[in-house]
VEXDREN-2710 file (C-alpha; in Angstrom, 1 decimal):
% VEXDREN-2710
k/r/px/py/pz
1/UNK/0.0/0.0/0.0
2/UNK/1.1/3.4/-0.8
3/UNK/0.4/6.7/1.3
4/UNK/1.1/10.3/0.1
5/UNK/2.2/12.7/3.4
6/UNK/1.9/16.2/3.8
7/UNK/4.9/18.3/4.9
8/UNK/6.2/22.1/4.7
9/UNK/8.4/23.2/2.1
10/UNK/11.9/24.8/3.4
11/UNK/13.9/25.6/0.7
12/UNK/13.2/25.4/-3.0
13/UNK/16.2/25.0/-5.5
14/UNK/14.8/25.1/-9.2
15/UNK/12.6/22.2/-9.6
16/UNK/13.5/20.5/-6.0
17/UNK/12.2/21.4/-2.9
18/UNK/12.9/20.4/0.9
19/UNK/10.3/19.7/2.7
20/UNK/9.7/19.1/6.3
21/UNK/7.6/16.1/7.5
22/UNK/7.0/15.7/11.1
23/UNK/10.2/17.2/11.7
24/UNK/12.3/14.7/9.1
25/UNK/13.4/16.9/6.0
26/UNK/13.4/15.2/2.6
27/UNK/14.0/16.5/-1.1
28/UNK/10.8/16.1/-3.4
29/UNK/10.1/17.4/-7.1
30/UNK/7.9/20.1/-6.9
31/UNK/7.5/20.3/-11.3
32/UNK/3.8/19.6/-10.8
33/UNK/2.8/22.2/-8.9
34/UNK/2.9/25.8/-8.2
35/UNK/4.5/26.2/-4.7
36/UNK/6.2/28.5/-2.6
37/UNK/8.5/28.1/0.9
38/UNK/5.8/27.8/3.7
39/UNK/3.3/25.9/1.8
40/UNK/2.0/22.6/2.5
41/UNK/1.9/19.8/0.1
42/UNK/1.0/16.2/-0.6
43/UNK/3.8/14.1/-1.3
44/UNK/3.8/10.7/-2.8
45/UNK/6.8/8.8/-4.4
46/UNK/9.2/11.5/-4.3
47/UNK/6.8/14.4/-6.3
48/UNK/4.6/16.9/-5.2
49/UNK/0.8/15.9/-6.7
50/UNK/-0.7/18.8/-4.7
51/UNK/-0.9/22.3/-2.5
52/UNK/-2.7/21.8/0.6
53/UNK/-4.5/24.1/3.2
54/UNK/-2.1/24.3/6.1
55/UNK/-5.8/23.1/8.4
56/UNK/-5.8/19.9/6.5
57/UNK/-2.3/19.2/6.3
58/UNK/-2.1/19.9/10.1
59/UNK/-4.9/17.3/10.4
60/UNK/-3.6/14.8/8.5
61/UNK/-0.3/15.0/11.0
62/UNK/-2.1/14.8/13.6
63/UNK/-3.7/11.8/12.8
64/UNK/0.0/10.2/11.6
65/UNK/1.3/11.5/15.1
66/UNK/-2.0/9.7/16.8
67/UNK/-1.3/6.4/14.6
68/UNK/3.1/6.4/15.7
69/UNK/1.9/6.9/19.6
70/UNK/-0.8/3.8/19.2
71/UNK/1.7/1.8/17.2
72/UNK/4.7/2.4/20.2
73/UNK/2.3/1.4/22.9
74/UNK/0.6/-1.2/21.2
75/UNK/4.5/-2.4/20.8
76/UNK/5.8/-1.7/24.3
77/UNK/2.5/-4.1/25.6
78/UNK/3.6/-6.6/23.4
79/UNK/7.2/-6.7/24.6
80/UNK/5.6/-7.5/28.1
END
């Protein structure tokens, strides 16, 4: 299964952009969009597919953050 991610671009160099996922930066191709440092995107397979509202994209983290802290404890119970 695949999942695109939202993050926060950084710095944007031409065609490449870094962008900031819950606090991990990676470089993505930004060709298929129109974006600017600051704005949130939608990331999936190393390209840009879309801008997002920062709300959503905020939401979307949240529920990625909400998903890693279940995972850990649902892991730490296990190693009981």
């Amino acid at each position: 299964m695949c999942v695109a991610v939202p993050g926060r671009i950084t710095e944007i160099n031409g065609d490449l952009a870094k962008v900031n996922i819950m606090n991990n930066t990676t470089e993505v191709n930004i060709k298929l969009v129109s974006a600017k440092i600051g704005d949130y995107v939608l990331i999936h397979a190393g390209c840009v597919l879309e801008v997002m509202k920062k709300d959503v994209a905020e939401e979307i983290l949240c529920m990625f953050q909400e998903l890693e802290e279940d995972t850990n404890e649902d892991s730490s119970a296990s190693e009981r």
